[in-house]
Residue, then its C-alpha position, 0 to 999 in steps of 0.5 A: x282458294x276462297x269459297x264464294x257464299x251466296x246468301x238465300x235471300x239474295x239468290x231468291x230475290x235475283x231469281x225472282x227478278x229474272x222470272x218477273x222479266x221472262x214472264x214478261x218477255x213471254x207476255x210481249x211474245x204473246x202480244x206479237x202472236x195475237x197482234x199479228x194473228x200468228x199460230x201459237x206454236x210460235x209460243x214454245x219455238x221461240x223460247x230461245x229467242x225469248x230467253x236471250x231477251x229475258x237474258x239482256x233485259x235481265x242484265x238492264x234491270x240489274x245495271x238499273x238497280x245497281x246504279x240506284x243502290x249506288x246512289x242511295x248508298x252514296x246519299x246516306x253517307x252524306 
């Protein structure tokens, strides 16, 4: 069986991408705590709620990048 290399710098840029994504969907819970006036605790109990999200938007932005790489790929072959 083979062994799969993951490069560092493509393991930080993916780990960076998915931060930048949790840290905004912890930024949209704390619009919805003050936009509805609820008690901050809402901040930590629904972190798995918030993860979930995180975890779905995370794997949009990467259907994104991905399309985008395919179509600059395919332009520089022309």
């Amino acid at each position: 069986m083979k062994n799969i290399v993951i490069p560092y710098t493509a393991l930080k840029t993916e780990i960076t991408w998915f931060l930048s994504v949790w840290i905004f969907t912890n930024l949209l819970n704390i619009f919805a705590i003050l936009f509805y006036n609820t008690k901050w605790i809402e901040l930590i109990t629904y972190q798995p709620l918030v993860i979930f999200i995180s975890v779905l938007l995370y794997l949009l932005v990467s259907l994104f990048r991905l399309i985008i790489h395919t179509i600059k790929k395919r332009r520089s072959h022309q």
